[in-house]
C-alpha positions in Angstrom: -29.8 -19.2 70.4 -33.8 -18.8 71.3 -34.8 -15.6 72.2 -38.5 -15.1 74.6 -38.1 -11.2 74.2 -39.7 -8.9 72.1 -37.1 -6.1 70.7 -38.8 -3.0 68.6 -42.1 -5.2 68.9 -40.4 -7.9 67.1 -39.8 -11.5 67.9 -36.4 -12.1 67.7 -35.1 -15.0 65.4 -34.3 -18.3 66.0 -30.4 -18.8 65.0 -30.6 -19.3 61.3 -29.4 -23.0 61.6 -32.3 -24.2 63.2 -35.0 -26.0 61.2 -37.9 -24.7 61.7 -40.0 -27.1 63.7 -43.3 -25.9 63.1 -43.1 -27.1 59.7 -42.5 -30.9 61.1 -44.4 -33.4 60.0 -45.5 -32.4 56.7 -45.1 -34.0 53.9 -41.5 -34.7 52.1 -40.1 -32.0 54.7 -38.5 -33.9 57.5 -35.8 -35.8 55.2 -33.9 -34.3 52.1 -34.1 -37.3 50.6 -37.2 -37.4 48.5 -36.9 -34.0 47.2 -33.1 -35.1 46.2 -34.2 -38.6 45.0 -37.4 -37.1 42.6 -34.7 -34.2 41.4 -32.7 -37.2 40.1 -35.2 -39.1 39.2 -36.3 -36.3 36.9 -32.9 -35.6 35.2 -32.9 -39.0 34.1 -35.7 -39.0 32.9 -35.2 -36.2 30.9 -31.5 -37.8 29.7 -32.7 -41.7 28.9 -36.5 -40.5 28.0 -35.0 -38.5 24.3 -32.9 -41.6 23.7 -36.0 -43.7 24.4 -37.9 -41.6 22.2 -35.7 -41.1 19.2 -36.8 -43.6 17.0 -40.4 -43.9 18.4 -42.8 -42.0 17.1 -44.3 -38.8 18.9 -47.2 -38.8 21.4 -49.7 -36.1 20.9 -50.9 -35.6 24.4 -52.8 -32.8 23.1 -55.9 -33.7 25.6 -53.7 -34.6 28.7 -52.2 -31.5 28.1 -55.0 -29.4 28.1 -56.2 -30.8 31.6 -53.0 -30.2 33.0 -52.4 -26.8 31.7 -56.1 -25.9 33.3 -55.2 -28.0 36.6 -52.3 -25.6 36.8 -53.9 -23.1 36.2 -56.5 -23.3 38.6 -53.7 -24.7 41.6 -51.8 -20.9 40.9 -55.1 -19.4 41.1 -56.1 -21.1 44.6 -52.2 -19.9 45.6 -52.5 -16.3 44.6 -55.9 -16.2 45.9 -55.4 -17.7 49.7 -51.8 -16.2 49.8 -53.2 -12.6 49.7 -55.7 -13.3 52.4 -53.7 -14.8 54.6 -50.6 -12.2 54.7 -53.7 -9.9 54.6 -55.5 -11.1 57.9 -52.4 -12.0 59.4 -51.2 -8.1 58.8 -48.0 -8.4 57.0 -45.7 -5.8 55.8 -44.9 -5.6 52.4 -41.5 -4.2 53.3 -39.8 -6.7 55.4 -41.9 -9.6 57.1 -39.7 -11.7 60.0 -40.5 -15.2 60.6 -42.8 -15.4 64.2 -44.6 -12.2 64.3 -47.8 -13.0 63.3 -48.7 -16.8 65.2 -51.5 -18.7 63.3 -51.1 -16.4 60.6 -47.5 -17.6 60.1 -49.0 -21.4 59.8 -51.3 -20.1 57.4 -49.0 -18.7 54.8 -46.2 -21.6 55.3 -49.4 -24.0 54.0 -49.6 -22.4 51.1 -46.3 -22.3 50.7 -45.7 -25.8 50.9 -48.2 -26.2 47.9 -46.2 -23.9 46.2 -43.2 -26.1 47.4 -45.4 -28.8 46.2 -46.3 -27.5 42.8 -42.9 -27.1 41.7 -42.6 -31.3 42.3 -45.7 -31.4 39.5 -44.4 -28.6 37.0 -41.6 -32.0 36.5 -44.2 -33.0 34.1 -43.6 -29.8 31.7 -40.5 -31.4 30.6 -41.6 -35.0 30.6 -44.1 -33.9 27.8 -41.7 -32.0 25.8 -39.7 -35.4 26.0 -42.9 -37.6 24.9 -43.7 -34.7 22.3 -40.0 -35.1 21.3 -39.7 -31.3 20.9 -36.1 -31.6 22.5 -35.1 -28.2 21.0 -37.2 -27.2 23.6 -35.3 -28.4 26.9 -32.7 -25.9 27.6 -30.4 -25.2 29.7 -32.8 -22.6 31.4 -35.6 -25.1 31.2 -34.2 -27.7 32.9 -32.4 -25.1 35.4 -35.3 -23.6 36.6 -37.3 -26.4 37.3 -34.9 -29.0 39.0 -33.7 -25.8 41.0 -37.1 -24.3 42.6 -38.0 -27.9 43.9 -34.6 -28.3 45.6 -34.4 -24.3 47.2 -37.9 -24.5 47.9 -37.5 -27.7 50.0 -34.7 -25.7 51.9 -37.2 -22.4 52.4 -40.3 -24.4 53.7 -37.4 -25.8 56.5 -35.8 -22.5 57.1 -37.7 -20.0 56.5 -41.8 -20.8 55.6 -43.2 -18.0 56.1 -42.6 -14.1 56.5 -40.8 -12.3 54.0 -41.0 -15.7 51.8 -44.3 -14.9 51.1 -43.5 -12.6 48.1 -41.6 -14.2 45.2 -45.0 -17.3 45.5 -47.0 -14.0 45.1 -45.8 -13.2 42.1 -44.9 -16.1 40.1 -48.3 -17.6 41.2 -50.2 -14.7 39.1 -47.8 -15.0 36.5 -48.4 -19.2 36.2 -52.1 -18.5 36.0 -50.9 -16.2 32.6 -48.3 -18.9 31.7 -50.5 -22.0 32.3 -54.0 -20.3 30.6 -51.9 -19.8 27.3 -50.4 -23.0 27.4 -53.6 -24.5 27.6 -55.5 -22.6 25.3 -52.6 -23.3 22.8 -53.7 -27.1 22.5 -56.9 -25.5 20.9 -56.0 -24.9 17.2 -59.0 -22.2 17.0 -57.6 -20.3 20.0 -53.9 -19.8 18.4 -54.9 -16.5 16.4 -55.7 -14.8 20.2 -52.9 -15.5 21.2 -50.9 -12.7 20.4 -49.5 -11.9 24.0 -46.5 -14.5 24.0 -43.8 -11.6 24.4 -45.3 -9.8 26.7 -46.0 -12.7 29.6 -42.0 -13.4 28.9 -41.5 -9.8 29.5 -44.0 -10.1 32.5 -41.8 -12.9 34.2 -38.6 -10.4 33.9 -40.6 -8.2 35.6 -41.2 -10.4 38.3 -37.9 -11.5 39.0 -36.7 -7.7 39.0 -39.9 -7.0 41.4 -38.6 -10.0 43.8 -34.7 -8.8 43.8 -36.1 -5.4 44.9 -38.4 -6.1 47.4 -35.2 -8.8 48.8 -32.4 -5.6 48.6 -35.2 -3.7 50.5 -34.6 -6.1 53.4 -31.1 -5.5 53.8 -31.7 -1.5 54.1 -34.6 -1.9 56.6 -33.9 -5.3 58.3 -36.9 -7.0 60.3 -34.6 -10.4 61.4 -35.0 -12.0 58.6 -32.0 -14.2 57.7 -29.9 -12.2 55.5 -27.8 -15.5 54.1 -31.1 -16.2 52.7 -31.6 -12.8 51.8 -28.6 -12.8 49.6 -29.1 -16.2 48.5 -32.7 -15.4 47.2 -30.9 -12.1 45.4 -27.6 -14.0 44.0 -30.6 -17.0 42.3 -32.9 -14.2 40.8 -29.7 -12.5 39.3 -29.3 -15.5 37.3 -32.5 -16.0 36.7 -32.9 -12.7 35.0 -29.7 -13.0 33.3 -30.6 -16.4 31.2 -34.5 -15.0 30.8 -32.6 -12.1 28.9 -30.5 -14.4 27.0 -33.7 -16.2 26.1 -35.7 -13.1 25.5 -33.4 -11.9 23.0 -32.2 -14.9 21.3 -36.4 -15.7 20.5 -37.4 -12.4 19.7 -34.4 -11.3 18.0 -34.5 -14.4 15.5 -38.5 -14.2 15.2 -37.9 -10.6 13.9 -35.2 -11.5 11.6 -37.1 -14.7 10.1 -40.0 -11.8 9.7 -38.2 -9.9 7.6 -36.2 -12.4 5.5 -40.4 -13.8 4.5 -41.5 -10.1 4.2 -39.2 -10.1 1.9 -39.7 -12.7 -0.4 -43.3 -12.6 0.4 -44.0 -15.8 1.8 -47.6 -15.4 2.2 -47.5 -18.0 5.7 -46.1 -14.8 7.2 -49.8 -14.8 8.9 -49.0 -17.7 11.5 -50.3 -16.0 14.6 -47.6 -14.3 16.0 -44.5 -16.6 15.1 -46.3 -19.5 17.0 -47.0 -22.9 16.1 -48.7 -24.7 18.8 -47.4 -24.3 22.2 -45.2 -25.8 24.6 -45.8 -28.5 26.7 -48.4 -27.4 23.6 -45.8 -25.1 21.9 -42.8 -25.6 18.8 -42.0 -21.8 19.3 -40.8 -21.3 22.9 -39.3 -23.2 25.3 -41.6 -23.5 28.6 -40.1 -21.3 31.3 -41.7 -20.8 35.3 
C-alpha cells in the first residue's frame, strides 16, 4: 500500500514487498539471475579450480596482486569518501534513516551503494587467487561464507531497501577494506612485511564493526523511522553470525600463534623474528585466511 502523506514529517513506506523502482534499470538489478548465476559460478570455481590445481604447480601472482590489492583499495576509499558526503548533504540521521525522506539525496547514496553491491562481485577474485596460489588452507568455511553471502544479500538490499538506514554497515566496512586491502598489498612487498605488525588489530577492528553495525540496527527497533524491521532483524540475525565465526577465527589464529611462540621461545629457534607470525599475506598471505 502507497502512502502520499507525510506522518511525524516522515514519508511513509512503501509495503515492504515492493521493489523499489527507483533502482530499475541498473545494472544486474532487474533479474536475480546474474547475481545467482556468478554466486555459482564462483563456488565452482572454488570446488573444480583446487582439483585443477593439485598437481600444477603454483602461480605467483605476486604483481597482479599488488594492483588489485591497491585497486581495492582505492574503490573503498572512493566509497567511504562519497558515502559520507552524500548522507551528509542529504542530512541523514545517524539514528534511524527511512527510505524516501531525503529525494535526490536518496539516489545519491543508493549509487554508491550499488558499487558497494558491485564490489562484493570483484572481492570473488580474493579466493580465486588463493586457489591459483594453492594456499587452500586458506579458504574456510568463513571465507567462502562471507563472500558468496554479501553478493547475494546485497543484491536483495539495492532492490529493497538502497538507501536510508542501509547506508551504515558500507560506512564501515568500506574504511575497514581500505585497512584490509592496504595490508594486503603491501604484503606482496617482501621489504614492507617487518611494518606490518598490525594484523590483529585490523581483525579486532572488523569485530568492532560488526558489533558497531548490530547496534546502530537494534537502535532502529527502539526508535523506529519506517524502516522495514524484517530487514532490520535480518541485517541483526547475519551480523550475529558473522561475529560469532570472526571469534572463532580470532581465537583459533591467535591462540595457536601464541602457543607456536612459546613452544620456539622455548627451544630457542632463532626464526622466532618472522614479523609478527606472518609469512607473506593472503591473496598475498600463508598466515591468515582473507576475511571482508
Amino acid at each position: 500500500v502507497e502512502s502520499h502523506g507525510r506522518v511525524d514529517g516522515l514519508y511513509t513506506l512503501r509495503s515492504s514487498h515492493e521493489e523499489d523502482t527507483r533502482v530499475r534499470g541498473w545494472l544486474l538489478l532487474d533479474s536475480y539471475t546474474p547475481t545467482f548465476l556468478l554466486t555459482i559460478t564462483y563456488l565452482l570455481t572454488i570446488c573444480l579450480g583446487t582439483k585443477y590445481m593439485r598437481n600444477r604447480p603454483a602461480y605467483s601472482l605476486k604483481h597482479v596482486l599488488l594492483l588489485y590489492n591497491f585497486s581495492l583499495t582505492m574503490l573503498s576509499l572512493y566509497m567511504l569518501v562519497e558515502l559520507i558526503s552524500s548522507v551528509w548533504s542529504a542530512g541523514y540521521r545517524l539514528q534511524c534513516q527511512g527510505l524516501h525522506e531525503a529525494g535526490e539525496g536518496d539516489i545519491r547514496v543508493a549509487k554508491v551503494l550499488w558499487w558497494y553491491y558491485s564490489s562484493k562481485l570483484v572481492e570473488f577474485l580474493d579466493t580465486i587467487f588463493i586457489v591459483l596460489r594453492k594456499k587452500n588452507n586458506q579458504i574456510s568455511f568463513l571465507h567462502v561464507y562471507h563472500h558468496a553471502s554479501m553478493f547475494n544479500i546485497w543484491w536483495c538490499v539495492l532492490n529493497w531497501i538502497p538507501c536510508g538506514q542501509s547506508f551504515f554497515g558500507p560506512t564501515l566496512n568500506s574504511f575497514i577494506h581500505i585497512l584490509m586491502y592496504s595490508y594486503y598489498g603491501l604484503s606482496t612487498i617482501p621489504s614492507m612485511h617487518k611494518y606490518l605488525w598490525w594484523k590483529r588489530y585490523l581483525t579486532q577492528a572488523q569485530l568492532v564493526q560488526f558489533l558497531l553495525t548490530i547496534t546502530h540496527t537494534v537502535s532502529a527497533w527502539v526508535v523506529p523511522c519506517g524502516f522495514p524491521l524484517g530487514c532490520l532483524k535480518f541485517q541483526t540475525f547475519y551480523m550475529c553470525t558473522l561475529v560469532t565465526l570472526f571469534v572463532n577465527f580470532y581465537m583459533q589464529t591467535y591462540r595457536k600463534r601464541k602457543l607456536e611462540g612459546d613452544r620456539i621461545a622455548k627451544v630457542g629457534d632463532p626464526k622466532n623474528s618472522n614479523s609478527n607470525g606472518l609469512s607473506p599475506t593472503l591473496n598475498g598471505s600463508n598466515s591468515k585466511q582473507k576475511l571482508q
